[in-house]
N, C-alpha and C positions, 0 to 999 in steps of 0.2 A: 912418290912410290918408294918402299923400303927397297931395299936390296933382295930382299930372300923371296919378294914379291914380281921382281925383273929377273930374277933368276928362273922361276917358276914358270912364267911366259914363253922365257928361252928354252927350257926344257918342254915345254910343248910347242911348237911349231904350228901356227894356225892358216891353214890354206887365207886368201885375201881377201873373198868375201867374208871372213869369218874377221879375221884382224881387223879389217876397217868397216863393221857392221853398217848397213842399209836395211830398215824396219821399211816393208812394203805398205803403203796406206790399209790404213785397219777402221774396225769402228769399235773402238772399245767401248765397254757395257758393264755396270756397275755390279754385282754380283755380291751374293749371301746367303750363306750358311751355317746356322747357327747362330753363333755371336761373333763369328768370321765375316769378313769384310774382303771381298776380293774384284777384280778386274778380269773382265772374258774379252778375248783379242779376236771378236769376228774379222771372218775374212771376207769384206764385197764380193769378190772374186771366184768365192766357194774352191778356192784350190787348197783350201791347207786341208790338211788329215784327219784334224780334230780342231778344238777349240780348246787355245791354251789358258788356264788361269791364270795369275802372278798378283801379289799382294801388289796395295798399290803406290807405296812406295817406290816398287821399281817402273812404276812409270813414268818418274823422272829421269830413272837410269835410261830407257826408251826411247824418250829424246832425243837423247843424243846420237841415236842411231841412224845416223845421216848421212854414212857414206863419205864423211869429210875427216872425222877424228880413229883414230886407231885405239882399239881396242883398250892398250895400255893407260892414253890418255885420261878414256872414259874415267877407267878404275883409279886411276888419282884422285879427277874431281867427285867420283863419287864417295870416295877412302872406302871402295870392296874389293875384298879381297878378287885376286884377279882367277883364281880357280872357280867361283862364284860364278861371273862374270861369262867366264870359258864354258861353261856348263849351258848357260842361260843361250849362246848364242847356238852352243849347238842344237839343243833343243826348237829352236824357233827356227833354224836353218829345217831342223829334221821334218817340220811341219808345211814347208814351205813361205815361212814369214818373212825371211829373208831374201834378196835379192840375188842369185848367185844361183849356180847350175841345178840345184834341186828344185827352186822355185820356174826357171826357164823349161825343165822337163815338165814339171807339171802343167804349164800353159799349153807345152807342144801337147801333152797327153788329152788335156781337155779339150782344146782346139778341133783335133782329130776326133773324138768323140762325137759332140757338138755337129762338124759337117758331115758325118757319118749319118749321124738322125735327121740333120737337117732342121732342126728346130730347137730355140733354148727351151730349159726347163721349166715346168709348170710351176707357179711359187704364188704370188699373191691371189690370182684365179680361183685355186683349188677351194678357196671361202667362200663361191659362189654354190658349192654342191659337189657331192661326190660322185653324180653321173653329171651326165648331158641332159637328160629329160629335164632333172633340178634346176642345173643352170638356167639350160633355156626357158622355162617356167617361171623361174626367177625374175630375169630381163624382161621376159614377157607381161608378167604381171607389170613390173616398174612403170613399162613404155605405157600400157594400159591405164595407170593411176595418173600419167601425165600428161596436162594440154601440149598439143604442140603447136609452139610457137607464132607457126607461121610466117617465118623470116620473107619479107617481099623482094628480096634479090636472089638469083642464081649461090649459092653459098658453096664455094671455093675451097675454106680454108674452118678451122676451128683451133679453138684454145679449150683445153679440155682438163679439167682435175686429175691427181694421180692419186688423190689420196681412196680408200677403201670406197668401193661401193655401196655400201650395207652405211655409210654416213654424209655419202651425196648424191645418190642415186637421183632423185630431183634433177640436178645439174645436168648429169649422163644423160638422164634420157631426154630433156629437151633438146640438148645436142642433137642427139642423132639421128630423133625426129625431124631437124631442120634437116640433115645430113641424108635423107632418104631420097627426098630428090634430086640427090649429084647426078645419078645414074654411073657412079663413080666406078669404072674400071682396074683402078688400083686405087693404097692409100697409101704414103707417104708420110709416116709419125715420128714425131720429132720428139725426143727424149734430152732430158738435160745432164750432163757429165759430173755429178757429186761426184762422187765415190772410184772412181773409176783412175787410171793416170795416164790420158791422152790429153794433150792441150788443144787438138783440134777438134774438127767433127769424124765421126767414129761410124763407119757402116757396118753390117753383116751381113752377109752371106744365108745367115739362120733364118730361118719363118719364125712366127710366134706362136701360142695355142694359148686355152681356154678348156675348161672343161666341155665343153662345144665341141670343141674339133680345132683343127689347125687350119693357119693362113701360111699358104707359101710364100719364099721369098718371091717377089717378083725381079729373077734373075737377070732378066733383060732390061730392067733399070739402073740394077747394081752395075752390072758390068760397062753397062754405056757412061755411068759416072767414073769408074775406075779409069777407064778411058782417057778420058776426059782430069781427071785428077791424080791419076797412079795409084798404087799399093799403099800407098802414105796414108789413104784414107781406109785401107781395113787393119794397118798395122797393130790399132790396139782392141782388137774386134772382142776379148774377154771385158770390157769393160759393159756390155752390154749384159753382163751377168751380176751388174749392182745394180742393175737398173729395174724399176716396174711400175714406168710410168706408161711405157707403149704398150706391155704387156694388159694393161687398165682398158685398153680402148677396144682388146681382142674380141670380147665376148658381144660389145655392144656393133661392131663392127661384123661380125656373125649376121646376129640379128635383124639390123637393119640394111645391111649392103649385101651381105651373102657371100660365099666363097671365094671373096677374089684376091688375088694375092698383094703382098703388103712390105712395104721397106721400112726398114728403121733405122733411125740415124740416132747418135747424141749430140746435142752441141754443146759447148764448153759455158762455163760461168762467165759472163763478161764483167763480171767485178775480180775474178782472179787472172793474173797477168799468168801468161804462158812461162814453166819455165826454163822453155832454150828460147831464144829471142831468133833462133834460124827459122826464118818461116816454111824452107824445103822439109823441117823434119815434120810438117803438120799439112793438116788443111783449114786454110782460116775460113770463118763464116762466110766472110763474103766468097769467096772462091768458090764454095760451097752452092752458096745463094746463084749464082752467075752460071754454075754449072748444070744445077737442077734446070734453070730455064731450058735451058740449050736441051735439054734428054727431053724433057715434056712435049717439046715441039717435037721431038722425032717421034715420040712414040704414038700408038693408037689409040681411042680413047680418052676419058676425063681421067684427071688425077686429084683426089681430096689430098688436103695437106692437112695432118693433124698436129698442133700445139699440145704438148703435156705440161702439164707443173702446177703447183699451187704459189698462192699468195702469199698472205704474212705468215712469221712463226716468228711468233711472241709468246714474253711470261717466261718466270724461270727457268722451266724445262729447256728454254733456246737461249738461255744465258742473259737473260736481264733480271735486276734483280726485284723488280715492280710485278705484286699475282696481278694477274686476271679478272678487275674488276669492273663493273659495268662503265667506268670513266673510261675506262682502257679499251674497250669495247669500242665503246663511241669512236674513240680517237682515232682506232686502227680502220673504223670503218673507212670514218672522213678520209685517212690517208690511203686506204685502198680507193675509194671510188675516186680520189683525187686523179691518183697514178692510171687508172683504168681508161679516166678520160683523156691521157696523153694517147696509153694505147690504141685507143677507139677513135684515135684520130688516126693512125694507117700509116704518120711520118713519122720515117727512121732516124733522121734527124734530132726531131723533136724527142722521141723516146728514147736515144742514146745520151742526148743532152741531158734529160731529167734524172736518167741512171747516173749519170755520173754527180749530177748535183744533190739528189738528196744521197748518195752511198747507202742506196737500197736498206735503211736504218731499219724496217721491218723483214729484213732475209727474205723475198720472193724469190723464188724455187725456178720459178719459168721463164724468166730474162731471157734467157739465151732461145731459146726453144721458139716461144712469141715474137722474138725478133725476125729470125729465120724464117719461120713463117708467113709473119706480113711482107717479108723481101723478098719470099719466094710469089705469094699471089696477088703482091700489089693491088690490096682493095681499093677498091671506090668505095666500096659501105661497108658499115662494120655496124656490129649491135651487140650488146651487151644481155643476154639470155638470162643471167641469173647468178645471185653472189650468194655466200652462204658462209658464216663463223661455226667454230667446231670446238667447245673447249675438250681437251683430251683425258681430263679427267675433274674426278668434283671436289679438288682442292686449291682450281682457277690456277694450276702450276702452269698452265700453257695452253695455246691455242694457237689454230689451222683456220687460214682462212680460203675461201675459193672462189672461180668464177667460171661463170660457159662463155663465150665471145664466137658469134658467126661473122664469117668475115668472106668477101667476096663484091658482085656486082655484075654489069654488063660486062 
């Protein structure tokens, strides 16, 4: 750094979040206009104010925003000038990108919003119709177009797709076909932790909705788990606002089960380690797992356990460099239905072992989620309803793959 560059710094004084930046988890997104090239810094979170652009260049200056190097450093290794630099952070400070007392107001703000309503926001649903007549019309048709299954055990538990309706509707509605004879009292759906910065499992307090209508929380499960777990487990309860896989299951869970109220949890990725190794600052799955036992037995009623997530994400678009082609097909399938039959065998054992042996080489979305699952309703039978590939567009850049799983027994 020059002198007239260290001078410059000292002459502005930057509060500490600002001097030693912290870049809150983002999903940047490639952006264009024109013959401009740029980068949009969504916020999972939905708490920033806007959506900032920045050439993409500086997001390697971004990187570095880890809450470990100070300010000044950054602007060394990047050789930018450090008024640049000062500009940029405040900017993304003013948005809430940053970690530090603007970004904490805005949690508190939302937070209080949120239990004010009682319900997170409408977001992926809203594609089912702009009323309720539609929606339900919708659903209703689907369940109509589809055999159901006929699963021959009591059916406990499910694994369920996140990805769009309108491209697995198939899958949903066998589910929850088999799902209609729970006589299920409540449901219990299990969301998986992308996006979000809890390292444990994450409840709320919020209900969910659908252009339908709303499921309420069912309070009296939450709190019996808090109990049982402490604050620890709603401490990161915004994370639940990157999420919409629970949200997936709202309108078909209308539909076939009817008004009854609903809990959602996330569980963490089991291929990313936590990063405080203190296990007081979190709630681990199993804790999780051991705990939901002990509530269910208290309470009245059945309880469905719902699994979210999808399968592989392959092909460019998810970072490999091999398109889309009918070998790759093949291939992904064999190793889905491979992995599916560890699943569909019920040991946590056996499917913790395989995760960590092959390092989930196809990125399945629902590890954590399908785990928790089977932990929580320990099947005796499990069945495999329906698998399904999705290329995501017609240049074979990538593909989605999915599955329905009923899971349950005597």
């Amino acid at each position: 750094m020059t002198d007239e560059m260290a001078n410059n710094l000292d002459a502005v004084p930057l509060p500490e979040h600002l001097a030693i930046p912290h870049l809150r988890r983002l999903m940047p997104e490639g952006v264009s206009k024109g013959n401009q090239q740029g980068v949009a810094l969504r916020d999972p979170l939905g708490l920033a104010q806007r959506t900032m652009v920045v050439a993409p260049p500086v997001m390697q200056v971004l990187q570095q925003f880890n809450g470990e190097q100070p300010l000044a450093e950054i602007a060394q290794k990047a050789s930018a000038p450090i008024e640049e630099l000062t500009k940029l952070v405040n900017s993304l400070d003013e948005v809430g990108l940053l970690w530090g007392p603007t970004c904490t107001q805005l949690e508190q703000d939302r937070l209080a919003a949120l239990h004010g309503d009682g319900v997170l926001p409408l977001r992926q649903g809203s594609m089912l119709g702009a009323t309720a007549e539609a929606a339900r019309e919708l659903i209703a048709g689907w369940l109509a177009e589809t055999e159901d299954p006929e699963v021959e055990f009591p059916v406990r538990g499910l694994l369920a797709p996140r990805l769009d309706h309108h491209v697995v509707w198939p899958i949903y509605a066998a589910l929850y076909h088999a799902a209609r004879a729970t006589g299920a009292d409540r449901v219990l759906v299990l969301g998986n932790n992308h996006y979000g910065i809890g390292d444990g499992v994450t409840l709320t307090r919020c209900g969910f909705q659908s252009p339908m209508g709303r499921l309420a929380c069912d309070t009296a499960m939450v709190d019996a788990l808090v109990e049982r777990l402490s604050d620890v487990i709603l401490k990161d309860e915004l994370d639940h606002m990157a999420d919409h896989g629970i949200e997936m299951q709202v309108p078909w869970i209308s539909e076939t089960l009817g008004d009854i109220p609903i809990v959602g949890a996330l569980l963490p990725d089991p291929m990313t380690p936590p990063i405080d190794d203190d296990k007081e600052t979190r709630c681990t799955p199993e804790c999780f797992i051991d705990a939901v036992h002990d509530v269910i037995d208290t309470l009245d009623g059945n309880t469905l356990v719902v699994a979210t997530g999808d399968l592989s994400h392959v092909g460019p678009r998810f970072g490999e460099p091999r398109p889309v082609d009918e070998e790759r097909q093949v291939e992904v399938e064999q190793h889905d239905r491979e992995f599916l039959a560890t699943i569909l065998s019920g040991d946590l054992e056996a499917i913790d072992g395989a995760i960590k042996w092959h390092n989930n080489p196809t990125r399945w979305s629902c590890l954590g989620a399908a785990q928790a699952m089977i932990g929580i309703v320990q099947p005796t039978e499990m069945e495999l309803i329906d698998y399904r590939q999705q290329l995501v567009d017609q240049d074979n850049s990538g593909m989605l793959t999915a599955a329905g799983v009923a899971a349950g027994g005597a």
